[in-house]
N, C-alpha and C positions, 0 to 999 in steps of 0.2 A: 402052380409054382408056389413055392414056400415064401415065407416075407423074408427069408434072411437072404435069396436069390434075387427079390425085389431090391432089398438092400443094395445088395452088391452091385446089380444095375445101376440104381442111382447114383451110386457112391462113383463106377464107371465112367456114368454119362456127366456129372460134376468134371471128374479131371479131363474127359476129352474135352469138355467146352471151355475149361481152365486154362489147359497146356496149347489147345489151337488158341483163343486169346492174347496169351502171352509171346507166341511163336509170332502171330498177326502182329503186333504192338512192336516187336524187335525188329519183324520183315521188312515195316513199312518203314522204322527210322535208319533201316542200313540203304531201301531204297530210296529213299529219300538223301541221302549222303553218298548216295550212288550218281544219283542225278546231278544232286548240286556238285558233285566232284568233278564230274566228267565236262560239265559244261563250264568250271570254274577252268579247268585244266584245255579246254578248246579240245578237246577229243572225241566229244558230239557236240553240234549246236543247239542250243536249246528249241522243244518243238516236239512233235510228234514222234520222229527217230529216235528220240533220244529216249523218250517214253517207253516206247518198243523195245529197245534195247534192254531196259533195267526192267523192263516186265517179262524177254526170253531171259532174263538173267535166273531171276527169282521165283518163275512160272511153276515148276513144279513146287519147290517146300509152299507156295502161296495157295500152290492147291491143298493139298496136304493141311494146311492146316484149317483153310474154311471146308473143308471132308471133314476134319476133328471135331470143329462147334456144329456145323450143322449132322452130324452122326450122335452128339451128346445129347442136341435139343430132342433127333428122332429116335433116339432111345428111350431116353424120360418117357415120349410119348408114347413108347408101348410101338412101334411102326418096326415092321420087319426090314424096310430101307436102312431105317440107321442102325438096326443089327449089322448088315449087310455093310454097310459105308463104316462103320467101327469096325470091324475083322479087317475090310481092307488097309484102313488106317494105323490099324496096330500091328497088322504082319508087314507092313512098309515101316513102318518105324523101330518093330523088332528087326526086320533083316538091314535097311540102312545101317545100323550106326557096326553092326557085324561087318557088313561088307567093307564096310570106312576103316574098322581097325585093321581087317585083313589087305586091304590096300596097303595102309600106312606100316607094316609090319612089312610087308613085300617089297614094297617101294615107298622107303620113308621118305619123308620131305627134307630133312637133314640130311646128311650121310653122315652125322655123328653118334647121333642115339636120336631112340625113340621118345616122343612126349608122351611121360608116364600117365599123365593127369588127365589127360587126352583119352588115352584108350581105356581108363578106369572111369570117367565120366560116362562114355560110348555104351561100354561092357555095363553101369550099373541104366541105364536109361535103356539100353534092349532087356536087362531081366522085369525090370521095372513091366514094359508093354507085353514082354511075353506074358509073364505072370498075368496082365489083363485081359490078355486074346487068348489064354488056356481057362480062365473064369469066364469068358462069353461059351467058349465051343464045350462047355458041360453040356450034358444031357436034358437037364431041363430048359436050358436056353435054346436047345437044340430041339425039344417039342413043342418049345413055346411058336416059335418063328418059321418052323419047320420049310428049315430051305433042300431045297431040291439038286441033285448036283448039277444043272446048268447054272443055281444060285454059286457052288461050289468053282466050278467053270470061269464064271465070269469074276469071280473075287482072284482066281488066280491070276487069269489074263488082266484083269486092271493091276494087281501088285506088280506084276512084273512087266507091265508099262510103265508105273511109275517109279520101280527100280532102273529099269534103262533110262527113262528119262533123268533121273538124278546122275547117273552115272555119268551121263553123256553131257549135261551141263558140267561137270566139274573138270 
């Protein structure tokens, strides 16, 4: 593989360990304000349950995003796993925020207009990962790693596990 292919890995595995980071850093202070909401509000009592609850809450993006750091670290490191956990992560993050506008476009949250800001955020963060899951699945990434179609198989069945499961919390 060429260095400018190593580049673009690196450069890859930098933003997935960045964007799960920062994703990780937001998750825990809304669940954290989840927490303290609920039990400030007497709607859980603080404890175990309450735990539960803002962790089925926030369970999938929570996964999603420590899949993000730990697929950046196994990529740097040359490991077909974080090839592998990077496609899944970027065609869930490519097809989520798709599915989210086409929801909110069907059945907007308003019934007055749609938030413009909203589906131009969505729209520019799926080209955004697409563009990085069409630079993993070149050809030379694709001799490097040389996955198998049960590798092909199983990336499908976990994306759309974790497409349903996003879906179904929301």
């Amino acid at each position: 593989m060429s260095n400018r292919y190593s580049i673009i890995e690196k450069v890859i595995s930098f933003i997935l360990i960045t964007w799960g980071g920062i994703i990780l850093y937001e998750l825990t202070g809304s669940m954290i304000s989840m927490y303290r909401g609920g039990v400030r509000l007497e709607i859980v009592r603080p404890g175990l349950n309450a735990v539960f609850r803002v962790l089925f809450h926030f369970g999938v993006p929570l996964i999603v995003c420590i899949a993000s750091i730990i697929s950046g670290i196994l990529l740097l490191s040359n490991k077909k796993t974080g090839w592998i956990i990077a496609i899944i992560v970027l065609l869930t993050e490519t097809l989520y925020p798709v599915s989210f506008i086409l929801l909110h476009i069907v059945k907007p949250t308003t019934p007055y207009k749609t938030d413009v800001k909203l589906i131009l955020f969505g729209a520019i963060w799926s080209l955004i990962f697409a563009i990085m899951l069409i630079l993993l699945l070149l050809k030379p990434f694709r001799l490097k790693y040389s996955p198998s179609s049960a590798t092909y198989l199983v990336i499908i069945v976990v994306t759309g596990l974790l497409l349903f499961s996003f879906s179904y919390n929301r």
